[in-house]
ZADO-1210 file (C-alpha; in nm, 4 decimals, padded with zeros to 6 digits):
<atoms>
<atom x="-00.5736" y="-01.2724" z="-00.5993" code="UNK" pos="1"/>
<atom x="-00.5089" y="-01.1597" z="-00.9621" code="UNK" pos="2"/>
<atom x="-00.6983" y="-00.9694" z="-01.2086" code="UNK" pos="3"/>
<atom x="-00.7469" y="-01.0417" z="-01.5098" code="UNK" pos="4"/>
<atom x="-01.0132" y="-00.7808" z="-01.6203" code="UNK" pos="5"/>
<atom x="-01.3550" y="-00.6803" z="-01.4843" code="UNK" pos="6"/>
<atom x="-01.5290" y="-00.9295" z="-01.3099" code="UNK" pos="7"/>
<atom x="-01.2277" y="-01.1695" z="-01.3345" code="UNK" pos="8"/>
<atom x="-01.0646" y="-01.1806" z="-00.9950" code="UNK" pos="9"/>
<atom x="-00.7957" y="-01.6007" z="-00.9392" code="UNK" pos="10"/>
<atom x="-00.6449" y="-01.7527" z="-00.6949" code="UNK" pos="11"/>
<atom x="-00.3183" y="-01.7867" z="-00.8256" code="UNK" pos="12"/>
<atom x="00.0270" y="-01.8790" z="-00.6538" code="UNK" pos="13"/>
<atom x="00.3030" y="-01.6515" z="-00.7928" code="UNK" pos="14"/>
<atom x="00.6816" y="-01.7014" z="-00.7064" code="UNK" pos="15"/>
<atom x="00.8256" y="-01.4790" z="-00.4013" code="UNK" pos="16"/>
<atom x="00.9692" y="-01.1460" z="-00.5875" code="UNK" pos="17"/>
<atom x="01.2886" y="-01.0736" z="-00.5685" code="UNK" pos="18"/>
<atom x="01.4140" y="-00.6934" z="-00.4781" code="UNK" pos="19"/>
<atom x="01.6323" y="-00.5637" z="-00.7670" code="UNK" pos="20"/>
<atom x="01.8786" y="-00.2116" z="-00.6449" code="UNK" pos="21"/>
<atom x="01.6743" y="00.0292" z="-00.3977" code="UNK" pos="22"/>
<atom x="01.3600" y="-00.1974" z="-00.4132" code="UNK" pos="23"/>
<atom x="01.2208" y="-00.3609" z="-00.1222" code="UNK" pos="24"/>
<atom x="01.0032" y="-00.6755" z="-00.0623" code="UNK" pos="25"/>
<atom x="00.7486" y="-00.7150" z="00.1947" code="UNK" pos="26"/>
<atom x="00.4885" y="-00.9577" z="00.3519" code="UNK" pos="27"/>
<atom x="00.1483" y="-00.8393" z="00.2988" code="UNK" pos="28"/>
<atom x="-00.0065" y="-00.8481" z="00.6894" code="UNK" pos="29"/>
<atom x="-00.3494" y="-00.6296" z="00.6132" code="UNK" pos="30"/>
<atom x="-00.5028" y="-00.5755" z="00.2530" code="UNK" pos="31"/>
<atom x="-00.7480" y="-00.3111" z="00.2720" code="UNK" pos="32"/>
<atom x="-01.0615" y="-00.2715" z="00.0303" code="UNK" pos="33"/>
<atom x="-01.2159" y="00.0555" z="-00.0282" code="UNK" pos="34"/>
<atom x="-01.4282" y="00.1855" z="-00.3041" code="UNK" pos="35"/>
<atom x="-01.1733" y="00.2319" z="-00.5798" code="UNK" pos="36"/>
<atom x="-01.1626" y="-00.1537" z="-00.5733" code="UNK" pos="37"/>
<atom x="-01.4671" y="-00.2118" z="-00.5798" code="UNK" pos="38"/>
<atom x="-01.5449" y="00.0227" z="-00.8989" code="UNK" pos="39"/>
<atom x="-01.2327" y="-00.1786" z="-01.0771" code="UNK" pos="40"/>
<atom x="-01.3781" y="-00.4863" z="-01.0160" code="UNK" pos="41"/>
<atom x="-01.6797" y="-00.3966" z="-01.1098" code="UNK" pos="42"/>
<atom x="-01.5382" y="-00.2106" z="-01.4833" code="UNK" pos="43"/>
<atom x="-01.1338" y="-00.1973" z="-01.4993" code="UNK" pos="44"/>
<atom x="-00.8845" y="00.0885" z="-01.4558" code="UNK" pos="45"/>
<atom x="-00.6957" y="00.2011" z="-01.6966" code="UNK" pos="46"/>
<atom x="-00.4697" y="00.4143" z="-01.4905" code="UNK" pos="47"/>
<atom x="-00.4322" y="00.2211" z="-01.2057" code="UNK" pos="48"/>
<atom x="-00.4015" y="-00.1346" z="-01.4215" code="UNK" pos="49"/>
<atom x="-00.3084" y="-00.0564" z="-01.7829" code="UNK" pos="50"/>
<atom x="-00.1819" y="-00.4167" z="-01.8033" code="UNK" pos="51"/>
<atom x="-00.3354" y="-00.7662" z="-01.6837" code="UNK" pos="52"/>
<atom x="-00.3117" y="-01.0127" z="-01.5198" code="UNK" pos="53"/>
<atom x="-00.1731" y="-00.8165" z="-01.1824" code="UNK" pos="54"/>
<atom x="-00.1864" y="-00.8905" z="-00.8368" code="UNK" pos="55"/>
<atom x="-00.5295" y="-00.7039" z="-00.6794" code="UNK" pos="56"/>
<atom x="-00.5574" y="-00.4507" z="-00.4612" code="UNK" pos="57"/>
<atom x="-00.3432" y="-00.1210" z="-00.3559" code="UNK" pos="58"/>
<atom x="-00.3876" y="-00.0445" z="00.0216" code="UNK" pos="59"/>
<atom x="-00.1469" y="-00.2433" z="00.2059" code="UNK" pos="60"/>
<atom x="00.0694" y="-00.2843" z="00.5312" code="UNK" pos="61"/>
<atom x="00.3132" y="-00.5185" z="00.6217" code="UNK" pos="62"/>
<atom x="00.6901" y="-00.6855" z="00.7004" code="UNK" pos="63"/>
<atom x="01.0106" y="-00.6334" z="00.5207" code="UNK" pos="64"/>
<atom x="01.1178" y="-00.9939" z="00.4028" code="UNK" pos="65"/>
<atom x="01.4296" y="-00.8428" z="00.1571" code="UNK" pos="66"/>
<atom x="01.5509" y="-00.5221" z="00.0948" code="UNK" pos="67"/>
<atom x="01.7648" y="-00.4273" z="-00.2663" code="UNK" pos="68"/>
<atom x="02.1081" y="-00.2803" z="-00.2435" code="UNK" pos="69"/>
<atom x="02.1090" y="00.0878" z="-00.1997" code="UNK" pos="70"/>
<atom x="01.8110" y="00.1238" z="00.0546" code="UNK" pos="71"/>
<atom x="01.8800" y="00.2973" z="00.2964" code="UNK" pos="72"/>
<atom x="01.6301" y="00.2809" z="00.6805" code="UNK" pos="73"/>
<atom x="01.4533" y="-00.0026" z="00.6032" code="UNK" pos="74"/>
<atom x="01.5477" y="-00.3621" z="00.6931" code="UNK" pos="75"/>
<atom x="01.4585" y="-00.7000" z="00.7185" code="UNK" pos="76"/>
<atom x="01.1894" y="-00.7446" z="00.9677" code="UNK" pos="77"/>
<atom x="01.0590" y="-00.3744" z="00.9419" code="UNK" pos="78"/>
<atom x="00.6994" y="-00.3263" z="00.9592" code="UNK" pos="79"/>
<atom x="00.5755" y="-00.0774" z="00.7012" code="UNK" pos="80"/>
<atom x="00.3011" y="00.0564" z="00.5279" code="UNK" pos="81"/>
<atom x="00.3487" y="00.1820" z="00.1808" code="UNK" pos="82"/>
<atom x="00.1116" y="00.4474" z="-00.0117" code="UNK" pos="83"/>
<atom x="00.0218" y="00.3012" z="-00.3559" code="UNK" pos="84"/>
<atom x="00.1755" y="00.5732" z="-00.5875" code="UNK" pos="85"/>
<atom x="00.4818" y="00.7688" z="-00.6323" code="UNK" pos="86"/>
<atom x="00.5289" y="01.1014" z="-00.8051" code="UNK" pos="87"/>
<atom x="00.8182" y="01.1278" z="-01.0570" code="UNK" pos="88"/>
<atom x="00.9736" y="01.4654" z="-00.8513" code="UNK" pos="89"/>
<atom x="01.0772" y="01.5747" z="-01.2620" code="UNK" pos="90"/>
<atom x="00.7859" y="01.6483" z="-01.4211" code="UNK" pos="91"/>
<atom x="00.6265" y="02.0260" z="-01.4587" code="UNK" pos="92"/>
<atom x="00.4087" y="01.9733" z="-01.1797" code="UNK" pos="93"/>
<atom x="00.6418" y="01.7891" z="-00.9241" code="UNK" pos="94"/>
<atom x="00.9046" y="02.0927" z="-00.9781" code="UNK" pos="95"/>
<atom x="00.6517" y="02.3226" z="-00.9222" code="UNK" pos="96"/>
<atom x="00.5175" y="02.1731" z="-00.5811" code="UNK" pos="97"/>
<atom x="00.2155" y="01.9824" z="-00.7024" code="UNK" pos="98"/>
<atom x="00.3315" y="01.6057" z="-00.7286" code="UNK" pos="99"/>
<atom x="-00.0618" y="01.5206" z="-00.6886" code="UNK" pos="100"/>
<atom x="-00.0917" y="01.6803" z="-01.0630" code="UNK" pos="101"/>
<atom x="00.2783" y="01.4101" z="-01.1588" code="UNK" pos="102"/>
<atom x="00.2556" y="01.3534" z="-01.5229" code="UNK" pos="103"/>
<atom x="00.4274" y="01.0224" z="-01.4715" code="UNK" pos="104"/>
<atom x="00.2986" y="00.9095" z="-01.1202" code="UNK" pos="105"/>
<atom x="00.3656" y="00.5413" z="-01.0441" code="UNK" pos="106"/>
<atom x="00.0756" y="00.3090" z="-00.9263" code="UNK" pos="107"/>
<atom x="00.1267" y="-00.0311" z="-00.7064" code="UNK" pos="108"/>
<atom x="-00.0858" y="-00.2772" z="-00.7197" code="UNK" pos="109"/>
<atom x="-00.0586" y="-00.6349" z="-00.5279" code="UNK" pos="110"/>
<atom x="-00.2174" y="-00.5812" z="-00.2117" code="UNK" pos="111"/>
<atom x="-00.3837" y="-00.9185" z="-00.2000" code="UNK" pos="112"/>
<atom x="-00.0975" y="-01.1027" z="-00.2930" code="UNK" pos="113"/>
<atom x="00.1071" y="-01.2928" z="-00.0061" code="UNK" pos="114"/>
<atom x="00.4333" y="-01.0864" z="-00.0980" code="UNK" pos="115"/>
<atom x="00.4959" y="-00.7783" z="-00.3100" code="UNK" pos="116"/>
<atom x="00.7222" y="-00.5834" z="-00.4941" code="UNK" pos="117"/>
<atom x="00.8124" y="-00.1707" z="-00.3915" code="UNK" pos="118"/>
<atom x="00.9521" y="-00.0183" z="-00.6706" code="UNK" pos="119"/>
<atom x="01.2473" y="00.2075" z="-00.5722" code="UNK" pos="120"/>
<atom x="01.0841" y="00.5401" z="-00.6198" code="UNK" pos="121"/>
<atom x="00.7840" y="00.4482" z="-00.3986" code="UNK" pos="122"/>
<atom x="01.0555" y="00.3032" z="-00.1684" code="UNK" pos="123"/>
<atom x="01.2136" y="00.6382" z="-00.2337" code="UNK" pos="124"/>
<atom x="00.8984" y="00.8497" z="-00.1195" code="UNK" pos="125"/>
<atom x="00.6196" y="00.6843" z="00.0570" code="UNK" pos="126"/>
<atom x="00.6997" y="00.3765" z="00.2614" code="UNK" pos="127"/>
<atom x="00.6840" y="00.4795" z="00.6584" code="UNK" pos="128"/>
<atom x="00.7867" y="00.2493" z="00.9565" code="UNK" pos="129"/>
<atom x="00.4921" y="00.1624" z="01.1465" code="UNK" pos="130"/>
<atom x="00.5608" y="00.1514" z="01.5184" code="UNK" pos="131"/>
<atom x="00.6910" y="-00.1824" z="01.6618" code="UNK" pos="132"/>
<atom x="00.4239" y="-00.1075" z="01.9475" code="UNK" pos="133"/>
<atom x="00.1205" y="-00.1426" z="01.6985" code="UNK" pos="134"/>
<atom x="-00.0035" y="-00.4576" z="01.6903" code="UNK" pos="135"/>
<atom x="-00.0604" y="-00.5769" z="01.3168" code="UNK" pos="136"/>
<atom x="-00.4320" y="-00.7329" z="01.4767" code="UNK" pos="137"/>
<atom x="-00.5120" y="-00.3500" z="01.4411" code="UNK" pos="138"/>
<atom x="-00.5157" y="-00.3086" z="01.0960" code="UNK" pos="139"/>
<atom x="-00.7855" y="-00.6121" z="01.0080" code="UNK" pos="140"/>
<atom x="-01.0777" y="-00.7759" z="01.1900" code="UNK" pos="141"/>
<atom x="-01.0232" y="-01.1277" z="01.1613" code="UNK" pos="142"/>
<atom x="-00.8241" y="-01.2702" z="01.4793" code="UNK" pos="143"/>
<atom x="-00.4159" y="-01.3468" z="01.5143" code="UNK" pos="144"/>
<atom x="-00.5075" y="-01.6922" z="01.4739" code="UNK" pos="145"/>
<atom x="-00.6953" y="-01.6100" z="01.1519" code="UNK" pos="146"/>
<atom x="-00.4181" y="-01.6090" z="00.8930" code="UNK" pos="147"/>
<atom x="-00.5603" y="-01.6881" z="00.5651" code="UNK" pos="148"/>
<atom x="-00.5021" y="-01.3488" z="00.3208" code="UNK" pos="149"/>
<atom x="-00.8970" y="-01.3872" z="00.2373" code="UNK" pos="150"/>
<atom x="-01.0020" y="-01.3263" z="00.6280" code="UNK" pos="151"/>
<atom x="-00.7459" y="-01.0208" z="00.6792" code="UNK" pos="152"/>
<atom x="-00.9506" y="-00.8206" z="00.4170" code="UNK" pos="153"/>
<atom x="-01.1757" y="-00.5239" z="00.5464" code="UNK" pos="154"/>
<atom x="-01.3144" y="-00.2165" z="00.4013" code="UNK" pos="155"/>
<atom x="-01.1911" y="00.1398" z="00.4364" code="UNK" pos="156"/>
<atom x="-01.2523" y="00.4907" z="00.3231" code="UNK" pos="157"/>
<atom x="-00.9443" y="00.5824" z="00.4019" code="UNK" pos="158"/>
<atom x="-00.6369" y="00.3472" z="00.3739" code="UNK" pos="159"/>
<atom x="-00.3517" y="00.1934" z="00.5810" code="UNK" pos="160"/>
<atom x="-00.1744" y="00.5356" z="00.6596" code="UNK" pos="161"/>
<atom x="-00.5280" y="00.6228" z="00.8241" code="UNK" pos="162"/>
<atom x="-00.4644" y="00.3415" z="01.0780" code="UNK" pos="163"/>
<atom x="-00.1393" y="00.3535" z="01.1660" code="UNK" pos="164"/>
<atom x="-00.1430" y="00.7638" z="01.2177" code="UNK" pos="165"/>
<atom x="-00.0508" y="00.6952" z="01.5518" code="UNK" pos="166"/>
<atom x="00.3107" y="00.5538" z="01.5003" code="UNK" pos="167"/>
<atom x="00.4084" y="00.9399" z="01.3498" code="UNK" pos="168"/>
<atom x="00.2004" y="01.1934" z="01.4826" code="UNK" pos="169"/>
<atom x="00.3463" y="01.2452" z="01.8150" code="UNK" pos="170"/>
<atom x="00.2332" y="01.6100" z="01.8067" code="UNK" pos="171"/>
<atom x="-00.1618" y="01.5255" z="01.8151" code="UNK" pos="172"/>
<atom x="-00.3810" y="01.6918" z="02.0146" code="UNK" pos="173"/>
<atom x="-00.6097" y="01.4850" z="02.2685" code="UNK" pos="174"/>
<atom x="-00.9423" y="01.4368" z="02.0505" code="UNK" pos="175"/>
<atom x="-00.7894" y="01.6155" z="01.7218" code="UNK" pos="176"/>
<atom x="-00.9212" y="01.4817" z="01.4017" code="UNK" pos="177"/>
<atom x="-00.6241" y="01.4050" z="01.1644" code="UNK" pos="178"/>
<atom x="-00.6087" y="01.1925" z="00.8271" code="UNK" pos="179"/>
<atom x="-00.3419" y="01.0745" z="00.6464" code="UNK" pos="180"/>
<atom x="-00.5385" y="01.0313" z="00.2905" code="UNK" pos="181"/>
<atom x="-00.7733" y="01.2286" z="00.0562" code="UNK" pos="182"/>
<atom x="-01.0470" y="01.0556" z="00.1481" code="UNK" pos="183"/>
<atom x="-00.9835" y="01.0939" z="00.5379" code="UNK" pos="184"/>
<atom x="-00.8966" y="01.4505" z="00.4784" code="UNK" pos="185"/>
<atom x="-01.2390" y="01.5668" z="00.3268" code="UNK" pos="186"/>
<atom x="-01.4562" y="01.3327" z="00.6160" code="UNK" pos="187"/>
<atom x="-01.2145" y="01.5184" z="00.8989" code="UNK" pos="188"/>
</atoms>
């Protein structure tokens, strides 16, 4: 699904990216829709999508289909889930410990596109295996046999890294609370 500006959301078929050096491409299995979404549906983003048409949508998991040269513990086949930004690690605030503040922070959009694009930095800093013991029916609730993008939508206040907190938090306590996002972090 592409945007094209508020209120302007196409079906379009786009041709399978391909990764350039230290960029990986994946299968989307789970888009997830949460409020920030919504609101740039609704009236744009200029942070998030200073340029249009782009692929909609920024909480994603899914399956490496090609990695670039130069990446290094991810391969074909991988299952992943990938924040949607990536601090610069140069700028004032990255040096001083505060990459939330990055003056330069890369946003990914393409969540509810069939394939999509990581950009080496985000490959870089925030793509995490998910565990090959979590089924992929976890992340959406539409069935297995369900395949269509459309019916693996759902809504979160969270993200992706919410659900698949199991696969790298082998130090949780029985009945702890623990989120992987902002969002998560202020409801726990």
């Amino acid at each position: 699904m592409v945007f094209h500006g508020p209120g302007d959301l196409r079906r379009e078929d786009l041709p399978v990216p391909v990764p350039a050096r230290g960029e990986l491409v994946m299968r989307i299995d789970a888009a997830l829709t949460c409020g920030t979404d919504v609101k740039t549906l609704r009236r744009g983003h200029p942070v998030m999508i200073p340029k249009v048409p782009t692929v909609f949508g920024h909480e994603f998991a899914g399956t490496v289909t090609s990695v670039g040269s130069g990446v290094a513990g991810f391969r074909e086949g991988d299952r992943v889930v990938a924040a949607n930004s990536a601090p610069c690690a140069s700028c004032p605030s990255c040096r001083a410990g505060r990459p939330n503040l990055c003056e330069d922070l890369l946003f990914v959009n393409g969540a509810y596109g069939e394939f999509i694009l990581l950009p080496a930095r985000l490959v870089a800093r925030n793509v995490v295996p998910l565990a090959a013991s979590l089924p992929a029916e976890r992340f959406w609730r539409s069935s297995a046999r369900e395949s269509s993008p459309a019916r693996r939508w759902w809504c979160s206040a969270t993200g992706p890294l919410d659900a698949c907190s199991e696969c790298w938090r082998p130090h949780a306590r029985r009945g702890s609370s623990w989120s992987a996002s902002p969002a998560g972090a202020s409801i726990a």
